[in-house]
C-alpha positions in Angstrom: 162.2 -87.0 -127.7 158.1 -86.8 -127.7 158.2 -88.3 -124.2 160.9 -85.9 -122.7 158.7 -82.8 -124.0 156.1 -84.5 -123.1 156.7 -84.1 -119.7 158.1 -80.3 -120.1 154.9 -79.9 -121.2 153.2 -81.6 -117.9 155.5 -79.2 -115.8 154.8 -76.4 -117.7 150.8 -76.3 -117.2 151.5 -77.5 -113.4 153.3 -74.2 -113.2 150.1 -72.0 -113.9 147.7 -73.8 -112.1 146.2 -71.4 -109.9 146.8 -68.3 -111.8 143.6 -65.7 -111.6 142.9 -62.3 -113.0 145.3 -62.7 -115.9 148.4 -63.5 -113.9 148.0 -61.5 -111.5 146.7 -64.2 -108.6 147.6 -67.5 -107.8 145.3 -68.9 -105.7 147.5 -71.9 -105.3 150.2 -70.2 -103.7 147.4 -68.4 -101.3 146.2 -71.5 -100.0 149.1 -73.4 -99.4 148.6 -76.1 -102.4 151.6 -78.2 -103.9 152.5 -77.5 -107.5 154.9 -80.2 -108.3 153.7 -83.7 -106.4 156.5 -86.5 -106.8 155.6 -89.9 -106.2 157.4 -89.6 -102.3 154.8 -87.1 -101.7 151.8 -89.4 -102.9 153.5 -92.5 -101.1 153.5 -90.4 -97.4 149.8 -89.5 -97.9 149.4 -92.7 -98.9 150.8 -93.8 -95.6 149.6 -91.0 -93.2 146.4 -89.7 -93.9 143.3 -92.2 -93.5 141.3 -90.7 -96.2 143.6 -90.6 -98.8 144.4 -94.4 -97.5 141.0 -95.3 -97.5 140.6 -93.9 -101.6 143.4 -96.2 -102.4 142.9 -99.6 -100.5 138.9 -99.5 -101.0 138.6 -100.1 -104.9 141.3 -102.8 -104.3 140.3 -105.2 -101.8 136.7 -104.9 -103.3 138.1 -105.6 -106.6 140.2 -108.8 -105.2 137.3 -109.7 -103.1 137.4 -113.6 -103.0 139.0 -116.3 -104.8 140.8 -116.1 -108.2 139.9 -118.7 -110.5 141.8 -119.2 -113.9 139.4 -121.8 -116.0 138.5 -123.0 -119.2 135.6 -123.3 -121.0 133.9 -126.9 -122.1 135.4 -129.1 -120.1 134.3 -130.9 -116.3 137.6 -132.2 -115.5 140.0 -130.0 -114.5 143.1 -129.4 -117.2 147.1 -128.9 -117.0 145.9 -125.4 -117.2 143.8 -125.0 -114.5 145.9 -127.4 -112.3 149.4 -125.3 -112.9 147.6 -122.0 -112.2 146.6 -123.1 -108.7 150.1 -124.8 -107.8 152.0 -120.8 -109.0 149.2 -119.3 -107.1 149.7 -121.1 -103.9 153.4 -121.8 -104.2 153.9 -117.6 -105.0 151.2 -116.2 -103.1 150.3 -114.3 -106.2 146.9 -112.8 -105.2 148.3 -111.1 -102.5 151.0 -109.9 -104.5 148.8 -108.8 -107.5 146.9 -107.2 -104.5 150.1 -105.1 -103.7 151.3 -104.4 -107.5 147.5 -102.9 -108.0 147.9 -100.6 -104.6 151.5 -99.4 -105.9 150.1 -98.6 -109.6 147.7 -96.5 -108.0 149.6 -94.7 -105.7 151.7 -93.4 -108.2 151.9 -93.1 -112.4 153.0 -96.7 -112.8 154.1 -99.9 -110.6 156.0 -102.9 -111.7 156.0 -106.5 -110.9 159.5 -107.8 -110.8 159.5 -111.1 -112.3 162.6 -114.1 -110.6 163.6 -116.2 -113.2 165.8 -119.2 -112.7 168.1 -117.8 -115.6 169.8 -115.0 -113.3 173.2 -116.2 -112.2 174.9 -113.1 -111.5 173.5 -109.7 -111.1 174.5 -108.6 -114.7 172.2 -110.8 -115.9 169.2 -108.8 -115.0 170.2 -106.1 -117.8 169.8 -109.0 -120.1 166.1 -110.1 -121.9 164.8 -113.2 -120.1 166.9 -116.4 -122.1 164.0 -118.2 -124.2 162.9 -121.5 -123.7 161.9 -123.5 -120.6 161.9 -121.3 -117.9 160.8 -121.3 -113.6 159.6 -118.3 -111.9 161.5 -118.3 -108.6 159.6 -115.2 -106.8 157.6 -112.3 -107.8 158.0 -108.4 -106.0 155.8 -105.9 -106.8 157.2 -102.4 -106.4 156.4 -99.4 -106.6 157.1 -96.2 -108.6 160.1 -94.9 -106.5 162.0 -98.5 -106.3 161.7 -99.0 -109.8 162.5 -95.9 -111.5 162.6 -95.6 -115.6 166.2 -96.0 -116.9 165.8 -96.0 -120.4 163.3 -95.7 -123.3 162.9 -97.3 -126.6 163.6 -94.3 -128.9 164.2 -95.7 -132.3 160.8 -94.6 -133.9 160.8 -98.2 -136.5 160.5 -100.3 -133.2 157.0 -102.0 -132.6 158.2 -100.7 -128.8 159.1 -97.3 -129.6 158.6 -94.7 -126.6 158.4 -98.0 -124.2 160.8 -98.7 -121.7 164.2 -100.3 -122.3 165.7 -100.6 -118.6 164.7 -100.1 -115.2 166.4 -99.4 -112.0 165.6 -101.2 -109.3 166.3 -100.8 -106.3 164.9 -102.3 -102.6 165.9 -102.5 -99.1 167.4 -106.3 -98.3 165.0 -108.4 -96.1 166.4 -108.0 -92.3 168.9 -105.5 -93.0 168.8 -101.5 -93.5 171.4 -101.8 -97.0 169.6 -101.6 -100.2 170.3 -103.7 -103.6 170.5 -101.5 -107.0 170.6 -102.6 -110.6 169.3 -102.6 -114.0 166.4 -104.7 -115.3 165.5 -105.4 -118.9 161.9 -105.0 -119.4 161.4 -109.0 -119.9 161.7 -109.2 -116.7 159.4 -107.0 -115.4 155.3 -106.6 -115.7 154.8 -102.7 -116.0 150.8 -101.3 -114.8 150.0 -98.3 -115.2 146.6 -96.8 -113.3 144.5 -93.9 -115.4 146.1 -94.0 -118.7 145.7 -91.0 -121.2 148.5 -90.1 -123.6 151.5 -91.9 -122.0 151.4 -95.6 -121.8 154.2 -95.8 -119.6 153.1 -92.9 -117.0 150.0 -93.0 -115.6 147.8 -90.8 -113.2 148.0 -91.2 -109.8 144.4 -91.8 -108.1 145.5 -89.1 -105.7 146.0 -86.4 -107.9 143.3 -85.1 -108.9 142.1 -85.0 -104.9 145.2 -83.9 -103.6 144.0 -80.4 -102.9 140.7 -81.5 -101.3 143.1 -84.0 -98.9 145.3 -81.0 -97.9 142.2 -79.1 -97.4 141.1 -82.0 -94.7 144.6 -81.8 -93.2 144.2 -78.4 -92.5 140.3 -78.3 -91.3 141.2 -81.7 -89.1 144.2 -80.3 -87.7 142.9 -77.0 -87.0 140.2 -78.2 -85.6 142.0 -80.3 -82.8 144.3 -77.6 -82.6 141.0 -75.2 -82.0 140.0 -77.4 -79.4 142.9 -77.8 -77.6 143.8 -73.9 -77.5 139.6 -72.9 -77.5 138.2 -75.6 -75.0 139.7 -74.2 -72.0 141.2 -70.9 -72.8 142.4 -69.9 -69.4 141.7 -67.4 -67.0 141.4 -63.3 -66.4 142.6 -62.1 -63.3 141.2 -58.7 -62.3 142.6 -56.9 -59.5 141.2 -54.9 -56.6 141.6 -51.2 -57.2 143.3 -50.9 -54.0 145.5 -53.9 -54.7 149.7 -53.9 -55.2 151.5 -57.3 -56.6 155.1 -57.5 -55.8 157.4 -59.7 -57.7 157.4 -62.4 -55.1 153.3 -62.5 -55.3 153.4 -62.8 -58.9 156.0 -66.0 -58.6 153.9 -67.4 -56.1 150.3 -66.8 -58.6 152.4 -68.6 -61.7 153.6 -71.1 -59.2 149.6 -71.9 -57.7 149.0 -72.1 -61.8 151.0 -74.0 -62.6 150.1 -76.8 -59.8 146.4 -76.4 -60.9 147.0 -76.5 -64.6 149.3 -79.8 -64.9 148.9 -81.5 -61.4 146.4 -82.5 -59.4 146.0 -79.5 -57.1 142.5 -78.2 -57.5 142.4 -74.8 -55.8 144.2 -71.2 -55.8 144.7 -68.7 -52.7 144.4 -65.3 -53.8 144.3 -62.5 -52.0 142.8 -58.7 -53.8 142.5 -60.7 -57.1 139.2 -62.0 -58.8 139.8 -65.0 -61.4 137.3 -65.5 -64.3 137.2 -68.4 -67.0 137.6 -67.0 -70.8 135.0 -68.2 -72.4 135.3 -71.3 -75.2 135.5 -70.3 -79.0 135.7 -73.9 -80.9 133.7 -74.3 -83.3 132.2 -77.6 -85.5 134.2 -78.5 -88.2 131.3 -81.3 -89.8 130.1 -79.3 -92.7 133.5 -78.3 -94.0 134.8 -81.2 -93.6 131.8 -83.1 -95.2 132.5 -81.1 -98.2 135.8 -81.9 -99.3 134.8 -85.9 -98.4 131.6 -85.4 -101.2 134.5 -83.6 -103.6 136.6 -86.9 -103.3 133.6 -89.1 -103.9 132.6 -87.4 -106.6 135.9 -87.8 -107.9 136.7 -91.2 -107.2 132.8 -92.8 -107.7 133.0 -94.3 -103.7 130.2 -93.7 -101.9 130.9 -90.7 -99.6 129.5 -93.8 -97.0 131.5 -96.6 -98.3 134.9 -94.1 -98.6 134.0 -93.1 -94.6 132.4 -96.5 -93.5 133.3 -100.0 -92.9 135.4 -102.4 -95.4 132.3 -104.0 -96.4 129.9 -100.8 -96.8 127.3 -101.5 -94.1 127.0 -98.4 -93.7 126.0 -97.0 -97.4 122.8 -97.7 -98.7 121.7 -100.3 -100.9 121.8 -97.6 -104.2 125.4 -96.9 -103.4 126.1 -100.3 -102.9 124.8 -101.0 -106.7 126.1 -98.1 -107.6 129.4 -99.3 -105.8 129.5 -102.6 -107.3 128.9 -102.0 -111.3 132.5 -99.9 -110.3 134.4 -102.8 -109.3 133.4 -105.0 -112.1 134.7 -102.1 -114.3 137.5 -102.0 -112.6 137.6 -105.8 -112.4 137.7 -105.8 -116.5 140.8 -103.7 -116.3 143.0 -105.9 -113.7 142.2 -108.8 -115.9 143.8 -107.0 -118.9 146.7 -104.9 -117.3 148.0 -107.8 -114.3 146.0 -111.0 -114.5 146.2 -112.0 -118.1 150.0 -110.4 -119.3 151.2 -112.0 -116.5 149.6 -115.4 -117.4 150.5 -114.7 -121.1 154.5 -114.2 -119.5 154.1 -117.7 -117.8 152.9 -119.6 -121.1 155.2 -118.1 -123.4 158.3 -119.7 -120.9 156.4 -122.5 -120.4 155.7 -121.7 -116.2 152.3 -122.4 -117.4 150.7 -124.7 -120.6 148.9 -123.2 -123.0 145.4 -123.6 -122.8 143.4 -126.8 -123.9 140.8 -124.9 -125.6 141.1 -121.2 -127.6 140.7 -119.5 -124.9 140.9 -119.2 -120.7 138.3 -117.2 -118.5 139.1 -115.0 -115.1 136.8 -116.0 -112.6 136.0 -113.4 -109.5 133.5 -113.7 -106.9 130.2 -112.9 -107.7 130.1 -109.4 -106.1 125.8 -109.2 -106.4 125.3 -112.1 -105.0 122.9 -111.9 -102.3 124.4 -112.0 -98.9 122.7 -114.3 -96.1 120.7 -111.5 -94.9 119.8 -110.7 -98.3 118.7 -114.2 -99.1 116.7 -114.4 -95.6 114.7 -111.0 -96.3 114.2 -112.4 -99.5 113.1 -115.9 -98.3 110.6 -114.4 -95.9 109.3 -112.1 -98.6 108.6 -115.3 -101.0 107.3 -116.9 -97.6 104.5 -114.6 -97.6 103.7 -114.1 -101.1 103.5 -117.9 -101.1 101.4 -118.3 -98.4 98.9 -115.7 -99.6 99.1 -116.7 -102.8 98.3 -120.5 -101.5 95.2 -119.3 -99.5 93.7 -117.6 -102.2 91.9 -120.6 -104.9 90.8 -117.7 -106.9 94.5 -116.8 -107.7 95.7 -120.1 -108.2 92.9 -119.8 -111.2 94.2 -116.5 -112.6 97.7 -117.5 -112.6 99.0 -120.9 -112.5 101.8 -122.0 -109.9 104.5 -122.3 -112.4 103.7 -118.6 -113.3 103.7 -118.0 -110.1 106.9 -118.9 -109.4 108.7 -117.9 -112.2 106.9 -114.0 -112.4 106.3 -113.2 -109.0 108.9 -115.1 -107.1 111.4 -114.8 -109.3 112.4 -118.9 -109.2 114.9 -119.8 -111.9 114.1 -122.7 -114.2 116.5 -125.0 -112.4 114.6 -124.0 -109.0 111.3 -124.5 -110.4 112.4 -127.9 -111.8 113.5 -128.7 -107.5 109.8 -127.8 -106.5 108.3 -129.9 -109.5 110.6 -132.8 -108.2 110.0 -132.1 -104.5 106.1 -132.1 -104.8 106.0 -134.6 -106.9 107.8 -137.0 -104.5 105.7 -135.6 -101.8 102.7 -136.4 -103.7 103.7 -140.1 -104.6 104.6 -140.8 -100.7 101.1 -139.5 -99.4 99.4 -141.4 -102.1 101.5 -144.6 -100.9 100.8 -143.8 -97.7 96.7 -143.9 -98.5 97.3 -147.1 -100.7 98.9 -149.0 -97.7 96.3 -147.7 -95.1 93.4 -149.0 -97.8 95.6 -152.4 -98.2 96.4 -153.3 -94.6 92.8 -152.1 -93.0 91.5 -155.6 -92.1 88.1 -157.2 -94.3 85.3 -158.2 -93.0 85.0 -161.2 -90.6 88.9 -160.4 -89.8 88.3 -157.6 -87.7 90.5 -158.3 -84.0 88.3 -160.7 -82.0 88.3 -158.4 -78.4 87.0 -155.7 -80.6 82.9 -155.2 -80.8 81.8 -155.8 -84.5 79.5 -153.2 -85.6 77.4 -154.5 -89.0 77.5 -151.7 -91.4 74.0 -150.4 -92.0 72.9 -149.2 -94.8 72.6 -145.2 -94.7 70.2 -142.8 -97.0 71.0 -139.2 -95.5 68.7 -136.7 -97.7 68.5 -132.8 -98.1 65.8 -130.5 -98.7 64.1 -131.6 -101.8 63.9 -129.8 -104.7 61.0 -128.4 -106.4 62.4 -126.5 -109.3 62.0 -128.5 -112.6 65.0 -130.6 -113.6 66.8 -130.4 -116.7 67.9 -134.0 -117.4 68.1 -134.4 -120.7 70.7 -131.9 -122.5 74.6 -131.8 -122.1 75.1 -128.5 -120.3 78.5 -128.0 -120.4 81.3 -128.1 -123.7 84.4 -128.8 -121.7 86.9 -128.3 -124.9 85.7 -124.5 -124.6 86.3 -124.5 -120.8 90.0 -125.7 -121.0 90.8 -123.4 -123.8 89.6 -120.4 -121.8 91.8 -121.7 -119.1 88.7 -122.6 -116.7 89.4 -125.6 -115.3 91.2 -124.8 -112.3 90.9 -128.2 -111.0 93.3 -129.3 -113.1 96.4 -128.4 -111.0 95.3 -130.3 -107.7 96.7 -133.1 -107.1 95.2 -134.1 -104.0 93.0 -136.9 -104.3 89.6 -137.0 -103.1 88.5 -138.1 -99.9 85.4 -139.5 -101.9 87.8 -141.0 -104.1 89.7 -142.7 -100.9 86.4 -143.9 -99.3 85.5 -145.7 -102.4 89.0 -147.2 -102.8 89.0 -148.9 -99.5 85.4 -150.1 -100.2 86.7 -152.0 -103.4 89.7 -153.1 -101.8 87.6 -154.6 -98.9 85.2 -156.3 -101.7 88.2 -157.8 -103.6 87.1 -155.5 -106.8 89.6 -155.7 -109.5 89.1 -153.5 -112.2 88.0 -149.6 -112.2 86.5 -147.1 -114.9 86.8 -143.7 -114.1 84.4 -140.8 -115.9 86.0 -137.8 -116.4 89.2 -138.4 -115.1 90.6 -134.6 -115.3 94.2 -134.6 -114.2 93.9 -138.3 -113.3 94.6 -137.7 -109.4 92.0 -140.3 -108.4 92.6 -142.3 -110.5 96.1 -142.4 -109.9 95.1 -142.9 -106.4 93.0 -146.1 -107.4 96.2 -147.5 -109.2 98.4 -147.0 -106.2 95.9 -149.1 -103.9 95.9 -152.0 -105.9 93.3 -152.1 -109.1 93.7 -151.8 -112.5 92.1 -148.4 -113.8 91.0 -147.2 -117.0 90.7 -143.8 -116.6 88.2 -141.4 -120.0 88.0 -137.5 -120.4 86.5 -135.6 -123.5 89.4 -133.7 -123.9 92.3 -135.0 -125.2 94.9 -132.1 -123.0 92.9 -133.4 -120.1 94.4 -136.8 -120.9 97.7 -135.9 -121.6 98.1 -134.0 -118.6 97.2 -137.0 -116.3 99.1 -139.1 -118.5 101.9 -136.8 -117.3 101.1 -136.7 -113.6 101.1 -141.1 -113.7 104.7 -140.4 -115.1 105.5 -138.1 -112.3 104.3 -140.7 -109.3 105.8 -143.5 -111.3 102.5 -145.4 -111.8 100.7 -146.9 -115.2 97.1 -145.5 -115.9 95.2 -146.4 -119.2 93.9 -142.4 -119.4 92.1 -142.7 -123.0 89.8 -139.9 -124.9 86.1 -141.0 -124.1 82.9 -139.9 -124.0 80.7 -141.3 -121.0 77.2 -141.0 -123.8 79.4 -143.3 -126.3 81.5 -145.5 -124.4 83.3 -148.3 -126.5 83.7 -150.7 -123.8 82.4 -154.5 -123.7 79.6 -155.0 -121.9 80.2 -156.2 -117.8 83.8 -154.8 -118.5 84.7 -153.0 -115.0 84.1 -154.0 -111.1 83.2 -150.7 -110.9 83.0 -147.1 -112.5 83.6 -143.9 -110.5 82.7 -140.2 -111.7 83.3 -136.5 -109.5 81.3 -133.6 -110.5 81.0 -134.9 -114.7 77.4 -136.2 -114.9 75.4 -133.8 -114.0 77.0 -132.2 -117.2 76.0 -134.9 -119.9 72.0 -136.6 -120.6 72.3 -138.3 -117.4 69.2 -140.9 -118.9 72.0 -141.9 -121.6 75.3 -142.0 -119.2 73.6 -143.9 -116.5 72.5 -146.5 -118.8 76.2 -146.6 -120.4 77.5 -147.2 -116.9 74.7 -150.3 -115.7 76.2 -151.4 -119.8 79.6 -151.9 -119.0 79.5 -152.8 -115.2 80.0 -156.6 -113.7 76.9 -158.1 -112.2 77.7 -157.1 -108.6 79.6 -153.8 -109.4 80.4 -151.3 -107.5 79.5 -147.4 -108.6 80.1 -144.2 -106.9 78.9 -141.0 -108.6 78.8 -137.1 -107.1 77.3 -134.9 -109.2 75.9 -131.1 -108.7 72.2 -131.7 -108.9 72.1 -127.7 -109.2 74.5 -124.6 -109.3 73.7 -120.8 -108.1 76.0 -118.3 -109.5 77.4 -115.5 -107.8 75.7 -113.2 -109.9 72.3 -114.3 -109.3 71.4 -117.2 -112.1 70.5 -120.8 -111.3 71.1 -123.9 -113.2 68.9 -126.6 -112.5 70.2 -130.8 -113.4 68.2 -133.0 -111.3 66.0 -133.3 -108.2 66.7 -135.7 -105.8 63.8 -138.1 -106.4 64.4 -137.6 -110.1 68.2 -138.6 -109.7 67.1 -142.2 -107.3 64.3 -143.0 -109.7 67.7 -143.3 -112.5 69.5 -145.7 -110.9 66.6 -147.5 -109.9 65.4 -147.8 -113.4 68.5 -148.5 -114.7 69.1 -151.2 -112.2 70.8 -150.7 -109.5 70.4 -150.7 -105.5 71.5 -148.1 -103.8 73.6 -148.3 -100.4 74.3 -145.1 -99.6 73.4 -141.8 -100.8 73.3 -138.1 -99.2 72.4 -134.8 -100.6 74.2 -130.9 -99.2 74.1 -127.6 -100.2 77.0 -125.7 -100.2 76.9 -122.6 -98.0 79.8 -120.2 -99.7 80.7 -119.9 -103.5 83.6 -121.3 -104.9 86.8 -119.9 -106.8 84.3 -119.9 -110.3 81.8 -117.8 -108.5 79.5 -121.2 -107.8 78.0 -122.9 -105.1 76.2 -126.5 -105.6 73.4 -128.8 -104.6 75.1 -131.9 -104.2 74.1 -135.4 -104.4 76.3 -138.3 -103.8 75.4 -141.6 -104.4 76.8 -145.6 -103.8 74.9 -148.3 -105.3 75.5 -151.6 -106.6 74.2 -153.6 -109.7 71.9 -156.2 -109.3 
């Protein structure tokens, strides 16, 4: 039969291994290695020698590393599928015999699972194939190689099992008792997994094989070298006598006697008399190197990290490329579980019915995620993205360059579902602090019902002015084309959603007025106006470009208000005259023909309205160049003309540049129309 000289073949080339110089030298023989290994030899190894231990059990409890999840696909609720699997699992502990079956495969060429159904009634019956039909698996018992020996082979060459096995004999020791029970098993009954599989598909080879001289190597440099130490570290002692010295019989019995205390008692001295004693000195030498050798043979053999194979169970003490290294191993080795134990034996249970076929085409193996970070992983990484954060935060600049959802997704690393969290989490922070402002404007007592016992201050009106300007204003020509600087991705304001504190003083002044109705110029992302919303007034909120509106359309959505954010230009406005209580513009008019906007702003205001407008009345750039709106005087003599009176008004100059590379004159103005 093929098999038969198949392994003829196998024992033939075993017998030459070794052979040098044409025959003539087996360097086998010279050092002591095993020709023939039989699977009794491979189980003791197995048993005795930690190494050869540590090859087998490492690649298997990292491949079964946490749970074992049978699923399928498209559906929340859990199926018949799903619920059977974890009812066998439990009731037959079958991960921990799967565990077991794998060890057993790979200590020797094959291991079986042995496979209790309810149809044995007498021990004939195992000979037989498993009866079809409804069937219960009572136990499973996974042996190994020398309990479940081949019986028979399939050797008719037209059968779709040809060169298979037919029968089995099995045989175990009884549970609480030193007699063994013996007989045949039909291959129905039995799950067969085999470890390396080359030309046999029955007969595997053994993990240990290919190391088995490198592990008899360690046996002999470990055992030597303990034996080295316990014959080399205290050799004994040289006694030299005097010249002039003659040892009787009875002298020499009493020496060995003295030496014989000292060596295994505790007597700690030695009378001598015409002899001189001297130590020999200590030969034992280190071992480390040689034995460091044959351990980076076996790795490189086996793919474990020298410092996995020698280290703890979990690998704390490899590093993190052997660990990654380590890992892509088991999932490889996780792929071929599934296929030679997980799924036949699943495939076994449906076909008897033990289990229901699956609700959809198909089921899926589910394993732990073996890369997921561990909780010191995730808290390096956390402090890592703490810091990036935080510098990334302090730097305006940055936040220019590269917007925060870049940010997070590129250089944090944030999945979509994480960056969606943040989204969520700041806007909800957002909407609570602008509450929070709303309320504080809405409860802050008005005029004439401040608390009696508290001394009423009148407000006075305030005119706080800066150094006035000199340089020629520029009032008359729109300076800026905002389309171009929101297609070049210049308007860095646009992802603040902080509103204003100018925005905030204003609001409480309205609120405190009874004001109604608000127009907002140049509304950007809408933050302030959003804020004006919140606190109680009905805002119409214009930009001159339209993804300006749309984007603090979206951020109303976010904090759950209703702003009427329109396209508008503040030259052209299409509102009724005496439309709004009042108007409110940051940092926009200064960049339009002020004589023109003004005027459009006294147009639509109520009799009695409210305005509050900050503009830059100039800008220095980094690089040297100054832009010149308005002067001071220039910017009074406006409002004035275009009546209004002014209540409060201050001018500053900003001292450090800004994330465009500006700094500004400001002027900031509150006046009312009269």
């Amino acid at each position: 039969m093929a098999f038969a000289s198949e392994l003829v073949g196998r024992a033939n080339l075993a017998a030459k291994l070794g052979f040098q110089y044409g025959g003539n030298r087996d360097i086998y023989q010279a050092l002591g290695y095993d020709l023939d290994i039989t699977y009794t030899m491979y189980a003791a190894r197995y048993d005795r020698q930690d190494i050869a231990k540590a090859v087998i059990d490492r690649p298997v409890n990292y491949t079964w590393k946490g749970p074992l999840v049978i699923s399928e696909a498209g559906d929340d609720e859990e199926t018949a599928l799903e619920k059977e699997w974890k009812k066998l699992e439990k009731e037959l502990k079958l991960k921990s015999k799967f565990i077991r079956l794998d060890k057993l495969s790979s200590i020797g060429n094959y291991g079986v699972l042995l496979l209790g159904f309810d149809d044995i009634k007498i021990q004939e019956d195992w000979k037989k194939p498993v009866t079809a039909g409804t069937r219960k698996l009572k136990y499973v018992k996974p042996l190994g190689e020398g309990h479940a020996k081949i019986q028979t082979y399939v050797s008719e060459t037209k059968d779709e099992r040809y060169g298979m096995v037919e029968l089995y004999d099995i045989e175990f020791i009884n549970p609480g008792s030193t007699t063994t029970t013996s007989f045949h098993a039909h291959h129905t009954r039995i799950l067969h997994v085999v470890p390396e599989m080359l030309e046999s598909e029955t007969e595997g080879v053994p993990v240990l094989k290919a190391i088995w001289n490198r592990l008899m190597d360690l046996d002999k440099l470990q055992g030597g070298s303990a034996e080295m130490f316990w014959r080399g570290a205290r050799p004994g002692y040289q006694g030299i006598l005097d010249k002039d010295v003659q040892v009787s019989t009875k002298t020499e019995k009493g020496l060995q006697d003295q030496f014989d205390e000292y060596e295994n008692n505790q007597r700690r001295f030695i009378f001598n008399e015409g002899i001189e004693y001297k130590a020999l000195e200590m030969q034992v030498a280190n071992p480390d190197k040689h034995i460091d050798v044959q351990i980076q043979m076996i790795s490189a053999r086996t793919g474990i990290p020298k410092r996995i194979l020698t280290g703890s169970e979990r690998g704390e003490l490899a590093s993190s490329q052997d660990e990654t290294g380590w890992l892509n191993v088991i999932q490889t080795r996780r792929d071929d579980v599934e296929f030679s134990i997980i799924r036949p034996f699943i495939d076994i249970c449906i076909k008897y019915k033990i289990l229901p076929k699956p609700s959809t085409e198909e089921y899926q193996v589910g394993w732990l995620d073996l890369f997921a970070p561990s909780d010191k992983d995730k808290a390096e990484v956390g402090k890592i993205r703490a810091d990036a954060l935080a510098v990334y935060a302090k730097d305006p600049l940055a936040q220019m360059i590269l917007p925060p959802e870049a940010f997070f997704e590129w250089f944090l690393g944030l999945d979509e579902t994480q960056r969606e969290k943040i989204k969520e989490l700041s806007d909800a922070a957002l909407q609570e602090e602008m509450q929070a402002i709303a309320e504080e404007i809405k409860n802050r007592p008005k005029p004439g019902e401040e608390p009696i016992e508290e001394e009423i201050v009148p407000k006075k009106k305030i005119v706080r002015r800066g150094t006035k300007s000199s340089i020629t204003a520029q009032m008359t020509a729109s300076t800026v084309d905002w389309k171009k600087v929101y297609e070049d991705g210049g308007a860095h304001w646009m992802d603040d959603l902080q509103p204003s504190q100018f925005a905030q003083e204003f609001a409480e002044q309205l609120v405190e007025e009874g004001k109604t109705s608000l127009l907002e110029i140049g509304s950007a992302n809408g933050k302030d106006s959003i804020l004006f919303t919140i606190a109680g007034l009905n805002v119409t909120g214009i930009d001159i470009v339209p993804e300006a509106v749309e984007v603090a359309l979206e951020n109303a959505e976010r904090v759950g208000v209703s702003v009427d954010f329109q396209e508008g230009n503040v030259e052209a406005l299409t509102f009724s005259d005496e439309s709004f209580d009042a108007v409110y513009s940051l940092s926009v008019l200064h960049s339009t023909n002020m004589d023109i906007s003004v005027s459009e702003i006294a147009r639509v205001l109520k009799s009695n309205g409210m305005v509050s407008i900050f503009i830059y009345s100039d800008t220095k750039k980094i690089d040297g160049t100054e832009k010149v709106f308005t002067t001071l005087d220039e910017f009074i003599e406006l409002f004035k003309r275009s009546g209004f009176e002014i209540e409060d008004l201050y001018t500053t100059q900003e001292e450090e540049y800004d994330d465009a590379g500006e700094k500004h004159a400001i002027i900031a103005i509150k006046a009312k129309k009269i």
